[in-house]
mmCIF file as gemmi writes it, N, C-alpha and C atoms, coordinates in Angstrom:
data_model
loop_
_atom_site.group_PDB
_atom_site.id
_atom_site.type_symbol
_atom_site.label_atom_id
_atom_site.label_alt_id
_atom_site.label_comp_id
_atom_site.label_asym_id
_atom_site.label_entity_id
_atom_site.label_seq_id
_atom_site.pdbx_PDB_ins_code
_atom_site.Cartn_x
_atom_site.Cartn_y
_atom_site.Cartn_z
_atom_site.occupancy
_atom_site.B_iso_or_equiv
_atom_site.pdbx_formal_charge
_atom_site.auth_seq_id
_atom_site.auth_asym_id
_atom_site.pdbx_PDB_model_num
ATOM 1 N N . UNK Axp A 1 ? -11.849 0.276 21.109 1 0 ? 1 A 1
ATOM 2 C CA . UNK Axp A 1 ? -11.332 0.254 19.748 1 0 ? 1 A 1
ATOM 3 C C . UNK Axp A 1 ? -12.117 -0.764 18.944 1 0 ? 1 A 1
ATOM 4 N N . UNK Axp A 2 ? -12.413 -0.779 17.655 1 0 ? 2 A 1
ATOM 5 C CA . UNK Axp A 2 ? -13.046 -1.102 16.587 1 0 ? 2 A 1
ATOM 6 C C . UNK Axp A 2 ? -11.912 -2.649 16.977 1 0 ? 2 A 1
ATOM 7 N N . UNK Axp A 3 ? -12.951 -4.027 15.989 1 0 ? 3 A 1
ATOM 8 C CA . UNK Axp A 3 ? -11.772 -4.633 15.888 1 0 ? 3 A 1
ATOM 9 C C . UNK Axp A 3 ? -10.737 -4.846 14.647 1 0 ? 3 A 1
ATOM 10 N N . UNK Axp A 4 ? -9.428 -5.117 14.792 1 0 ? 4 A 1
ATOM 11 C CA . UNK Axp A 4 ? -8.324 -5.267 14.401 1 0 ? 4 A 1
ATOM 12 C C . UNK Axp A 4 ? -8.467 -6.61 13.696 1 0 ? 4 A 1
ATOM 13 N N . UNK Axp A 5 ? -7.951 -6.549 12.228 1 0 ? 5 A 1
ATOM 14 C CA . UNK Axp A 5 ? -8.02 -7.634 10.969 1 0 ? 5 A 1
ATOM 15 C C . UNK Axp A 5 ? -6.534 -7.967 10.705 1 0 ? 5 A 1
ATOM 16 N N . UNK Axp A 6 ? -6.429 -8.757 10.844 1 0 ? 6 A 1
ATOM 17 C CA . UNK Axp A 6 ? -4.631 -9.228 10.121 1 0 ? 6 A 1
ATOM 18 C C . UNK Axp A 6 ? -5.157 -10.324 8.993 1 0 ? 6 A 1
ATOM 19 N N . UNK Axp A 7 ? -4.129 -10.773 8.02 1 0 ? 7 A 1
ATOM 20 C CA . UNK Axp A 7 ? -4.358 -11.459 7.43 1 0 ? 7 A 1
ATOM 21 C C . UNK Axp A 7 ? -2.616 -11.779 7.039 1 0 ? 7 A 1
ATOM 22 N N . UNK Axp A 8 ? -2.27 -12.978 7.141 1 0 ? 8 A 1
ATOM 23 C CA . UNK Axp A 8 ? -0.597 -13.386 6.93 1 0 ? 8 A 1
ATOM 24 C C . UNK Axp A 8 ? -1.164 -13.651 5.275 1 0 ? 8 A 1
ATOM 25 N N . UNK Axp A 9 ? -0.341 -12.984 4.785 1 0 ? 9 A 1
ATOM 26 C CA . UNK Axp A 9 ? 0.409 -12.659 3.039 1 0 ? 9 A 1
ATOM 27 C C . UNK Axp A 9 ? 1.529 -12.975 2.381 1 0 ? 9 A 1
ATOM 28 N N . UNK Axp A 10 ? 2.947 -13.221 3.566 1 0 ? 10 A 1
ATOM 29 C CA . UNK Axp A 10 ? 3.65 -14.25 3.549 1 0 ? 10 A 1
ATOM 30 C C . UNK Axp A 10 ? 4.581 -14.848 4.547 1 0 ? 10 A 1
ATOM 31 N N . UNK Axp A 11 ? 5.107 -15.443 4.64 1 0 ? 11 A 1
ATOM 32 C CA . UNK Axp A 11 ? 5.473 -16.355 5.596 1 0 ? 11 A 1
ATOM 33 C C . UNK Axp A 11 ? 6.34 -15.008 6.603 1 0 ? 11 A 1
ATOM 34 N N . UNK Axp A 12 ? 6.93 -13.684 6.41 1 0 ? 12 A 1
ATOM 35 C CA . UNK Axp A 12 ? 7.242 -12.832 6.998 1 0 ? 12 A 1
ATOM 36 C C . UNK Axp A 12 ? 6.564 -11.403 6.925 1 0 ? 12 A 1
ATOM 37 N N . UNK Axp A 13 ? 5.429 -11.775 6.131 1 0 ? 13 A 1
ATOM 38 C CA . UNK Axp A 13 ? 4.281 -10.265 6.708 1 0 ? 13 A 1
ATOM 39 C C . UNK Axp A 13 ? 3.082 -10.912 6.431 1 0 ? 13 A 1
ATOM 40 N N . UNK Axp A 14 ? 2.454 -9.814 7.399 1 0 ? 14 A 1
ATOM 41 C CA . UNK Axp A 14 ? 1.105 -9.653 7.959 1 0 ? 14 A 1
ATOM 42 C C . UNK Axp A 14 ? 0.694 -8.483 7.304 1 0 ? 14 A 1
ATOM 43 N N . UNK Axp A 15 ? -0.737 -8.33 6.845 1 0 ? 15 A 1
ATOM 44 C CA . UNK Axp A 15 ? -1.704 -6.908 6.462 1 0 ? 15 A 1
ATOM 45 C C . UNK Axp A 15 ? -2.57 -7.102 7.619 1 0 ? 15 A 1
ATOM 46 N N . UNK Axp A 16 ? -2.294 -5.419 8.06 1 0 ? 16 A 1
ATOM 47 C CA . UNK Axp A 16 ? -2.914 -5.349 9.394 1 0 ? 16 A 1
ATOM 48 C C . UNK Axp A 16 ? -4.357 -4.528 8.771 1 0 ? 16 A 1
ATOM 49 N N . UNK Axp A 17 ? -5.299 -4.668 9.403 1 0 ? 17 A 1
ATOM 50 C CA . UNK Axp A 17 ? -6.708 -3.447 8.698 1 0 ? 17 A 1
ATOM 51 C C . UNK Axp A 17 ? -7.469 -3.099 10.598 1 0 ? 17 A 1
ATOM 52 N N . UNK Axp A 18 ? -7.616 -1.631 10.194 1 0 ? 18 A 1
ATOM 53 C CA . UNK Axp A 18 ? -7.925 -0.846 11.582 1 0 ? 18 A 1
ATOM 54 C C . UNK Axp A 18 ? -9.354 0.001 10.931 1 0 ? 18 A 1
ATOM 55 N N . UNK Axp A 19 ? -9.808 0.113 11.569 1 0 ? 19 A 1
ATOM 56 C CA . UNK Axp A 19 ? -10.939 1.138 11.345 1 0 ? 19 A 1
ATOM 57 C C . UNK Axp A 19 ? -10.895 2.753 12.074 1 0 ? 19 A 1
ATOM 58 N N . UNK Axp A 20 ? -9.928 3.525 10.909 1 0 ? 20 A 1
ATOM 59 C CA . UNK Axp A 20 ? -10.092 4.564 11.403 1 0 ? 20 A 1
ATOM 60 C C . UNK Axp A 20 ? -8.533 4.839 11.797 1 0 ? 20 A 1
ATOM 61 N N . UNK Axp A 21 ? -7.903 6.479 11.245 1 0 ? 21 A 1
ATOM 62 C CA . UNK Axp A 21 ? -6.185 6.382 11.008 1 0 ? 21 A 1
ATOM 63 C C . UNK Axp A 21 ? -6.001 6.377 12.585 1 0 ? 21 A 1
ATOM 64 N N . UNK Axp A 22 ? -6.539 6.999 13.598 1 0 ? 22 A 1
ATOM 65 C CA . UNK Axp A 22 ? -5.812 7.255 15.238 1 0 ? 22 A 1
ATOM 66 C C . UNK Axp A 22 ? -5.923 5.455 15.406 1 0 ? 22 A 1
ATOM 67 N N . UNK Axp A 23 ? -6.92 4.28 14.875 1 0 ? 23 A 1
ATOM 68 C CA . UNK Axp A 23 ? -6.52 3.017 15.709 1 0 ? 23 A 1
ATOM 69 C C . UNK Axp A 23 ? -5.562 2.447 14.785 1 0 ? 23 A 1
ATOM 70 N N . UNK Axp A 24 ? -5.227 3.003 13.74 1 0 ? 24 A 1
ATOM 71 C CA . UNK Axp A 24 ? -3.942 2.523 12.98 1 0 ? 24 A 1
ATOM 72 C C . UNK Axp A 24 ? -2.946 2.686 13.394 1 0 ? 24 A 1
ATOM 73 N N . UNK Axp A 25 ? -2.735 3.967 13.593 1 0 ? 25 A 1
ATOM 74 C CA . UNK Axp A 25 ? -1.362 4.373 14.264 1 0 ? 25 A 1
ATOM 75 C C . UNK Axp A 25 ? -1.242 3.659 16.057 1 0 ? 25 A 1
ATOM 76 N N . UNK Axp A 26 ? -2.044 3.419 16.506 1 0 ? 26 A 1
ATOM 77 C CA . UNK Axp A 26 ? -1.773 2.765 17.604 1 0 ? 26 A 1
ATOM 78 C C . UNK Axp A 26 ? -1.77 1.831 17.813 1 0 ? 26 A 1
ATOM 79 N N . UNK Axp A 27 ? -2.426 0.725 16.806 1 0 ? 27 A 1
ATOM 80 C CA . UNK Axp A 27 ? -1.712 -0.476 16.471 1 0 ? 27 A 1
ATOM 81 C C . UNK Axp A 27 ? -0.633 -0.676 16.059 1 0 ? 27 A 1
ATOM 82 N N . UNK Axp A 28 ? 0.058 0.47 14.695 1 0 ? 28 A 1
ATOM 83 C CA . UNK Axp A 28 ? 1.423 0.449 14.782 1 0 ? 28 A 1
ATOM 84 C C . UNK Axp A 28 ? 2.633 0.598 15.732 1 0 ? 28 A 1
ATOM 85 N N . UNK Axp A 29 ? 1.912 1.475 17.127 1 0 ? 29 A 1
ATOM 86 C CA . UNK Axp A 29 ? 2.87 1.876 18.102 1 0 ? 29 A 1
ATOM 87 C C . UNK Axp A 29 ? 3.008 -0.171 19.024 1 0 ? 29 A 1
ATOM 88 N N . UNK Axp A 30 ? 2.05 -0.134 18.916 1 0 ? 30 A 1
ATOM 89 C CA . UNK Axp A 30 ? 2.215 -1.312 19.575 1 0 ? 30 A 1
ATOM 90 C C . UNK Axp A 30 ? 2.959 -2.109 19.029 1 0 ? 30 A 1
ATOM 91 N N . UNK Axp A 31 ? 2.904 -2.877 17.684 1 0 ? 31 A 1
ATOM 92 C CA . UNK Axp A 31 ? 3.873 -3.588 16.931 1 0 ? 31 A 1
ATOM 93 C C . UNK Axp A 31 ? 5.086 -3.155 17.072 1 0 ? 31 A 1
ATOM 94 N N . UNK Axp A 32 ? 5.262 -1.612 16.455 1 0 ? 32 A 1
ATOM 95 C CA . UNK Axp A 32 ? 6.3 -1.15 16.466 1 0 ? 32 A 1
ATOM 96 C C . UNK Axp A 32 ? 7.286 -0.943 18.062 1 0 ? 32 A 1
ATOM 97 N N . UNK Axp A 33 ? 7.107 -1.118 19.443 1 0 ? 33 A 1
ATOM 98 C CA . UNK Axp A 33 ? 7.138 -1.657 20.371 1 0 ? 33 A 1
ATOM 99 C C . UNK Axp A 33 ? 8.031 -2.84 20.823 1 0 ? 33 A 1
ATOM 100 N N . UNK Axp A 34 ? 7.32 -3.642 19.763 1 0 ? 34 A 1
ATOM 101 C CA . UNK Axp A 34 ? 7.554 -5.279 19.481 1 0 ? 34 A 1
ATOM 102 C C . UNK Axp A 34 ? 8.614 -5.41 18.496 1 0 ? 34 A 1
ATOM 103 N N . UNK Axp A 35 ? 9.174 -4.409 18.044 1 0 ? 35 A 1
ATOM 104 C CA . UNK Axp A 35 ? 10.395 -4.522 16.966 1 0 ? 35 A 1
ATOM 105 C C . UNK Axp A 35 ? 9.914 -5.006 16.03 1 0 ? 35 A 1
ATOM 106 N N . UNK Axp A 36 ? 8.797 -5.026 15.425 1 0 ? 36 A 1
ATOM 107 C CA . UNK Axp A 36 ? 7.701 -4.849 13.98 1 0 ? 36 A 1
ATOM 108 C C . UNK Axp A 36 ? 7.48 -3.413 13.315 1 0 ? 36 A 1
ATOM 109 N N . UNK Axp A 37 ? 8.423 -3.718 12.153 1 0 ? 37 A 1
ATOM 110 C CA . UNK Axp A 37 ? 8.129 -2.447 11.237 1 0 ? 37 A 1
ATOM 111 C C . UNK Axp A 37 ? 7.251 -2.881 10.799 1 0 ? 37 A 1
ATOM 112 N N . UNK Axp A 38 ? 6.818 -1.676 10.146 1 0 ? 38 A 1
ATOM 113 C CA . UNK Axp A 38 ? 5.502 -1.361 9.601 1 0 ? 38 A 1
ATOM 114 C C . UNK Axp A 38 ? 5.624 -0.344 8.576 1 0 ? 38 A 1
ATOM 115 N N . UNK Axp A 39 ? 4.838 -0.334 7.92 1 0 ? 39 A 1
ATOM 116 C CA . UNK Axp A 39 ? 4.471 0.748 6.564 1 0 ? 39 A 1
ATOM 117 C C . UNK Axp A 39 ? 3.823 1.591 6.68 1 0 ? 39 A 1
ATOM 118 N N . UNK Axp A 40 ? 3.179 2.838 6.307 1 0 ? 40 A 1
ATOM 119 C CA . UNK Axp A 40 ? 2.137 3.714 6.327 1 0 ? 40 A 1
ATOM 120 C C . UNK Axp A 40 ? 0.876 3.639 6.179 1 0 ? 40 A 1
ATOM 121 N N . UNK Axp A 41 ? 0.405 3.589 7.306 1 0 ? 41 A 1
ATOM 122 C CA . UNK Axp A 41 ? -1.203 3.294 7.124 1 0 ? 41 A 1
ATOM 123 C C . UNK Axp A 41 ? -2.043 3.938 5.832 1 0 ? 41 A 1
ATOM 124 N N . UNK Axp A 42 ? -2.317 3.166 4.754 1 0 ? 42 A 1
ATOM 125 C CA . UNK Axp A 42 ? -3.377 3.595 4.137 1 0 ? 42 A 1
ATOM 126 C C . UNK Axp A 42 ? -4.761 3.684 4.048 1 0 ? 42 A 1
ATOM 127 N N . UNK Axp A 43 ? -5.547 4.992 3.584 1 0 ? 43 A 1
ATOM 128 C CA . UNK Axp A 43 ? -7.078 4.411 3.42 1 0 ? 43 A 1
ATOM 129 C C . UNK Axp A 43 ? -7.724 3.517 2.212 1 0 ? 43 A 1
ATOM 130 N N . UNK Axp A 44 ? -8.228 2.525 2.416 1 0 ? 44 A 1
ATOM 131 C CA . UNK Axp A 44 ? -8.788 1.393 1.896 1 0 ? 44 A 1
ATOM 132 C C . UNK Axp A 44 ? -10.112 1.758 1.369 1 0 ? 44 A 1
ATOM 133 N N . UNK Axp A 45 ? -10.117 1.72 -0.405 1 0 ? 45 A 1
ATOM 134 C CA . UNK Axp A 45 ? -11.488 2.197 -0.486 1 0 ? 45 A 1
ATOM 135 C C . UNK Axp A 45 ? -13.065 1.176 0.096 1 0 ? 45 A 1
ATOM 136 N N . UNK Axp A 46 ? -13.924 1.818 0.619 1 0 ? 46 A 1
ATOM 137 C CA . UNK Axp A 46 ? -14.863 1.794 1.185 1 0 ? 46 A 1
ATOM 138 C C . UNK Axp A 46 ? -15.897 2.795 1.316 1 0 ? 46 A 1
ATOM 139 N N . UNK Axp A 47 ? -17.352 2.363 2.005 1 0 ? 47 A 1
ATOM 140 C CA . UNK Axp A 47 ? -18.154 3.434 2.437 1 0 ? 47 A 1
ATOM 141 C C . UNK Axp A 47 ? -18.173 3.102 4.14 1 0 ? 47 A 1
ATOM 142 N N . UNK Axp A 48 ? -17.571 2.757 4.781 1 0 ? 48 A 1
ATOM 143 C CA . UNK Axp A 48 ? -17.336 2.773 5.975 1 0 ? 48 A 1
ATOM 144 C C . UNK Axp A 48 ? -16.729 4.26 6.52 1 0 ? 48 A 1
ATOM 145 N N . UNK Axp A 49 ? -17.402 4.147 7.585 1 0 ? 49 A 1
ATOM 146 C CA . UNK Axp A 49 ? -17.131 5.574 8.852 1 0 ? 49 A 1
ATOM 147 C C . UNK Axp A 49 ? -16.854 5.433 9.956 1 0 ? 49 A 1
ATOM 148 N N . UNK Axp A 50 ? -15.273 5.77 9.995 1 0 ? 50 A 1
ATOM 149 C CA . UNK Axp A 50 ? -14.573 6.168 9.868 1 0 ? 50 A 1
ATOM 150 C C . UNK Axp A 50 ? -14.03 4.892 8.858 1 0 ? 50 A 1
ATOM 151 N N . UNK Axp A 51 ? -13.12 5.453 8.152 1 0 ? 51 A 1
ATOM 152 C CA . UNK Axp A 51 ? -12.337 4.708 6.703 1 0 ? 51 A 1
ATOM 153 C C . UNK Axp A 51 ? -11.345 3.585 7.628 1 0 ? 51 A 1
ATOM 154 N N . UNK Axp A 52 ? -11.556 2.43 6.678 1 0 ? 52 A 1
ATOM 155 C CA . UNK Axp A 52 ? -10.443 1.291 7.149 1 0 ? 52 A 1
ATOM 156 C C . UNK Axp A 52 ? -9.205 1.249 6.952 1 0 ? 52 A 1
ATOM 157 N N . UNK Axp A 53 ? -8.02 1.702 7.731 1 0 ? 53 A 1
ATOM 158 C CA . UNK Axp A 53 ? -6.94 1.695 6.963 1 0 ? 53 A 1
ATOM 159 C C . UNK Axp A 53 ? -6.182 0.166 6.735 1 0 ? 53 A 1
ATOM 160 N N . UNK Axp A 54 ? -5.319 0.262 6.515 1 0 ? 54 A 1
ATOM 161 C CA . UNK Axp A 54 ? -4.692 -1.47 6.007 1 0 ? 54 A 1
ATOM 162 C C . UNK Axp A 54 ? -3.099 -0.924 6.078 1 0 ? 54 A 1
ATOM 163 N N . UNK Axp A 55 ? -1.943 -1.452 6.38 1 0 ? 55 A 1
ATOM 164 C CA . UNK Axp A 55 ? -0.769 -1.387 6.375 1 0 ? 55 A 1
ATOM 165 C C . UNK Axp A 55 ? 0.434 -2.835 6.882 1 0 ? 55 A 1
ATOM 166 N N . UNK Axp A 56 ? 0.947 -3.068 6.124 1 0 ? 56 A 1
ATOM 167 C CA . UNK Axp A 56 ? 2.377 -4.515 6.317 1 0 ? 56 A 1
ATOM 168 C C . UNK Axp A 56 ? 2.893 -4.344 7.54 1 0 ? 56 A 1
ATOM 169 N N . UNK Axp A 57 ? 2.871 -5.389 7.911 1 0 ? 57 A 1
ATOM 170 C CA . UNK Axp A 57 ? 3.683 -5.7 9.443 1 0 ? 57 A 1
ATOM 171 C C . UNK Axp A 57 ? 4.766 -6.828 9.071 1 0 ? 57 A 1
ATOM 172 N N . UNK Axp A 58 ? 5.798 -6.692 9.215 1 0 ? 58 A 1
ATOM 173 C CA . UNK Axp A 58 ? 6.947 -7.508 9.851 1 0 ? 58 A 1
ATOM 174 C C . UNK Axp A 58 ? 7.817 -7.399 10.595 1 0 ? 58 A 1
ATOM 175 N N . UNK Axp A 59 ? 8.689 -8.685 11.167 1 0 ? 59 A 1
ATOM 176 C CA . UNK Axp A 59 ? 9.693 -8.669 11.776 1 0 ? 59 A 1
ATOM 177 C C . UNK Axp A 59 ? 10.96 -7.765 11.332 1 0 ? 59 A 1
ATOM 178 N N . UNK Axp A 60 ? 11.8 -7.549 12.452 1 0 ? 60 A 1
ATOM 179 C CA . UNK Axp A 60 ? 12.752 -7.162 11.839 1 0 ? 60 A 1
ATOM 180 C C . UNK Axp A 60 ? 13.735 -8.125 11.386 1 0 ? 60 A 1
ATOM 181 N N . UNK Axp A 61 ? 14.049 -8.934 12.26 1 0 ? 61 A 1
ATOM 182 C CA . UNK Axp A 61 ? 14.664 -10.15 11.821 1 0 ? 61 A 1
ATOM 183 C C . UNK Axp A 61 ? 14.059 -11.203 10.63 1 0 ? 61 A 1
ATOM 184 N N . UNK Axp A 62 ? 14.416 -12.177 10.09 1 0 ? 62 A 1
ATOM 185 C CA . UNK Axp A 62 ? 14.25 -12.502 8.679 1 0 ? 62 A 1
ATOM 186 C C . UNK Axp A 62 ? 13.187 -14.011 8.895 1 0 ? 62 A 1
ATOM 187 N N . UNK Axp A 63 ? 13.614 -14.214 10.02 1 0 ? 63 A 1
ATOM 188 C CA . UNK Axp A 63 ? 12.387 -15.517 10.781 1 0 ? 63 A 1
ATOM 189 C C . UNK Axp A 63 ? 10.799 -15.023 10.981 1 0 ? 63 A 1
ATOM 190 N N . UNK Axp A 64 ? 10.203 -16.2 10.149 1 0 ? 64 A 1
ATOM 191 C CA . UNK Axp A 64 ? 8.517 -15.725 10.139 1 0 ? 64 A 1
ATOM 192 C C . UNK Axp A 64 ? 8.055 -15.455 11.451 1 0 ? 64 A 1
ATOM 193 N N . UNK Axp A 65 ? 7.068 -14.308 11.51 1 0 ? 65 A 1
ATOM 194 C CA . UNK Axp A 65 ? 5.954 -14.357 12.468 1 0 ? 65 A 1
ATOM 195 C C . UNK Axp A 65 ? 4.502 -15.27 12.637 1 0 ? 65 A 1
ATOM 196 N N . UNK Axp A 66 ? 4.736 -15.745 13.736 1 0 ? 66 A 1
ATOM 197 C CA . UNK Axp A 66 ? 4.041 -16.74 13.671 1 0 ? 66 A 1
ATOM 198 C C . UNK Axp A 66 ? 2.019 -16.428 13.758 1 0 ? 66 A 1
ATOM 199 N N . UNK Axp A 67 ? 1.274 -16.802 13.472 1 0 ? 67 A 1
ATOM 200 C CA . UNK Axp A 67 ? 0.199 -15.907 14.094 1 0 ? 67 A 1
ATOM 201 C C . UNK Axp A 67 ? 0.024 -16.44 15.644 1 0 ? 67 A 1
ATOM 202 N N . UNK Axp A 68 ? 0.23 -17.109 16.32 1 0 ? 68 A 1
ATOM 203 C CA . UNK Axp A 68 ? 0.627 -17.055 17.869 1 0 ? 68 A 1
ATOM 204 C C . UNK Axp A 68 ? 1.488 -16.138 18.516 1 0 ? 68 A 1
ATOM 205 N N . UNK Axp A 69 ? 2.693 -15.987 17.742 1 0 ? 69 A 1
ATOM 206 C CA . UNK Axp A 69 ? 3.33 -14.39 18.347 1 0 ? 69 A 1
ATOM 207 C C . UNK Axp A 69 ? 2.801 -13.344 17.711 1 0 ? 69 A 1
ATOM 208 N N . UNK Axp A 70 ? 1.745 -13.297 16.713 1 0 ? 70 A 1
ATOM 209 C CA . UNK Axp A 70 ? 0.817 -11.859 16.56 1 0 ? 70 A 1
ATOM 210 C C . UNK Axp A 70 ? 0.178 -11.658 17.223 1 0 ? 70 A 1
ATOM 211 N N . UNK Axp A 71 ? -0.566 -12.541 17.812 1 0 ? 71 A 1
ATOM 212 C CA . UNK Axp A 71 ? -1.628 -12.579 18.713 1 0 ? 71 A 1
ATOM 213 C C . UNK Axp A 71 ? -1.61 -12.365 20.297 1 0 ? 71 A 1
ATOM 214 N N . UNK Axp A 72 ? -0.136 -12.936 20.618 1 0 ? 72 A 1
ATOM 215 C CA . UNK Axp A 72 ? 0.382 -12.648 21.963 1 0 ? 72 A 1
ATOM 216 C C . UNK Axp A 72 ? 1.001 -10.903 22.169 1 0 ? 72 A 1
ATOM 217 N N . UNK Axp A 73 ? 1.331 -10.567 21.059 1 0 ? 73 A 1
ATOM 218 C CA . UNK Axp A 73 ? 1.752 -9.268 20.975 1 0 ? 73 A 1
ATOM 219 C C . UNK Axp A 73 ? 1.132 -8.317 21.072 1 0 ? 73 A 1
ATOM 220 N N . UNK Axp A 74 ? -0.244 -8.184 19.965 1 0 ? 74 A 1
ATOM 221 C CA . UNK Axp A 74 ? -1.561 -7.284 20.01 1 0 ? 74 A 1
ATOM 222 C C . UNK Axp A 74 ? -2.211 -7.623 21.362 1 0 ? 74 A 1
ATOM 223 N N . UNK Axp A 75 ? -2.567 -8.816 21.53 1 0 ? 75 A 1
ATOM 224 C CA . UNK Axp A 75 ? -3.48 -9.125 23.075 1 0 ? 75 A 1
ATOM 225 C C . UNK Axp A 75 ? -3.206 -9.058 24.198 1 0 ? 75 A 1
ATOM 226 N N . UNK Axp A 76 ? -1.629 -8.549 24.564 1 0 ? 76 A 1
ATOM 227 C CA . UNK Axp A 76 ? -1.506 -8.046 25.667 1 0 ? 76 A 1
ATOM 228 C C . UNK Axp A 76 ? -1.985 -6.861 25.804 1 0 ? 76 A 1
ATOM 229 N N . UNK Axp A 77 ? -2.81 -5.836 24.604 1 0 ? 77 A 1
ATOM 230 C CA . UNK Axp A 77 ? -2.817 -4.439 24.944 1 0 ? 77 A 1
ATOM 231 C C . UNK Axp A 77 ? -4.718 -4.844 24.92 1 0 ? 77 A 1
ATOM 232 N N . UNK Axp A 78 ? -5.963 -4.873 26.206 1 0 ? 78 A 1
ATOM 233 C CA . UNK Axp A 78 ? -6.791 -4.642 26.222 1 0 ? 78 A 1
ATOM 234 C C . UNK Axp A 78 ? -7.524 -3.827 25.307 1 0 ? 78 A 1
ATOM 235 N N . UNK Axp A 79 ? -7.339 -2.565 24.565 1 0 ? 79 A 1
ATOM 236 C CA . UNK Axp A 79 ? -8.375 -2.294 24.132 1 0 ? 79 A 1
ATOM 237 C C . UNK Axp A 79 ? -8.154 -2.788 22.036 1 0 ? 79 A 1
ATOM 238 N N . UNK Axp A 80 ? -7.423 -3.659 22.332 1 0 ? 80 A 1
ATOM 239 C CA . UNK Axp A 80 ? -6.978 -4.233 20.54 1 0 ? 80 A 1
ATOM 240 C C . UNK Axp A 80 ? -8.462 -5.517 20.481 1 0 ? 80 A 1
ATOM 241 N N . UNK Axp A 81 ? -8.967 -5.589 19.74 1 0 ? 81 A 1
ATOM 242 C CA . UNK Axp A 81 ? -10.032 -6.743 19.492 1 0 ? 81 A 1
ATOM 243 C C . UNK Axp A 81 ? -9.417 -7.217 17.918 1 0 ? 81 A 1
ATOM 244 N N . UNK Axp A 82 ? -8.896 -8.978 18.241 1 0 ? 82 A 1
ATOM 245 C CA . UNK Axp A 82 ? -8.421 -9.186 16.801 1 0 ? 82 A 1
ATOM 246 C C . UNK Axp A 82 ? -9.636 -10.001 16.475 1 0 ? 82 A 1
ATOM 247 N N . UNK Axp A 83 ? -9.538 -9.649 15.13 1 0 ? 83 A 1
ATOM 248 C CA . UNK Axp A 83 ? -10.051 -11.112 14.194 1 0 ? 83 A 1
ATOM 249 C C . UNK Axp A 83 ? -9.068 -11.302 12.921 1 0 ? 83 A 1
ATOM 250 N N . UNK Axp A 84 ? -9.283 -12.73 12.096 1 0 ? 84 A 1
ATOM 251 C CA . UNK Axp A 84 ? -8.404 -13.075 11.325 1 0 ? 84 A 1
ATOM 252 C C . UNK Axp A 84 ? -9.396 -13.218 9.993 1 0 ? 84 A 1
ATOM 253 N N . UNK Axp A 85 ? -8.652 -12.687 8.58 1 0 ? 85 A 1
ATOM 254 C CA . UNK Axp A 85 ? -9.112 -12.435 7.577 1 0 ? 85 A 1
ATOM 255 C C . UNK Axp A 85 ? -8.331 -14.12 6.936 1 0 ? 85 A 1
ATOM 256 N N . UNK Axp A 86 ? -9.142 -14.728 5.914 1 0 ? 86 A 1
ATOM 257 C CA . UNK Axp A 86 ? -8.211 -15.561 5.508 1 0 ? 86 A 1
ATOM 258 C C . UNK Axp A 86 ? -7.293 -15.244 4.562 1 0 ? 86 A 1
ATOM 259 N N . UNK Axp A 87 ? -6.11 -16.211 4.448 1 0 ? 87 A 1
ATOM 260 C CA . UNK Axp A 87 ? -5.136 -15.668 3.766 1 0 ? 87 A 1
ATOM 261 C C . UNK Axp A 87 ? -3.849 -16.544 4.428 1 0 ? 87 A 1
């Protein structure tokens, strides 16, 4: 898998960015897993191939995600490669 972009936006969501809708949706399965809703992956304009999508991640509960429990969450699944956007 391409790697995986988060960027924290506020103290209870994350913008996740995937390259390409099948590693979107399976980053969402994974979050979503983790009792992290999520939004509908959109495409992000670009000239990239396959298109970047981007979509909100949070908790369900009202306590921030930390980026240590983002990171422990996505990185248990081997083929996720994160990096961090600032923000």
């Amino acid at each position: 898998m391409d790697r995986v972009i988060i960027s924290k936006i506020r103290p209870v969501c994350w913008k996740v960015y995937a390259q390409g809708a099948e590693e979107a949706e399976y980053v969402r399965a994974v979050l979503g897993a983790a009792a992290i809703e999520t939004t509908k992956p959109e495409p992000q304009p670009g000239l990239m191939s396959p298109s970047v999508y981007a979509f909100l991640a949070t908790p369900q509960a009202e306590t921030p995600l930390t980026t240590e429990e983002l990171v422990a969450i996505l990185g248990q699944d081997a083929r996720i490669e994160l990096a961090f956007a600032a923000g």
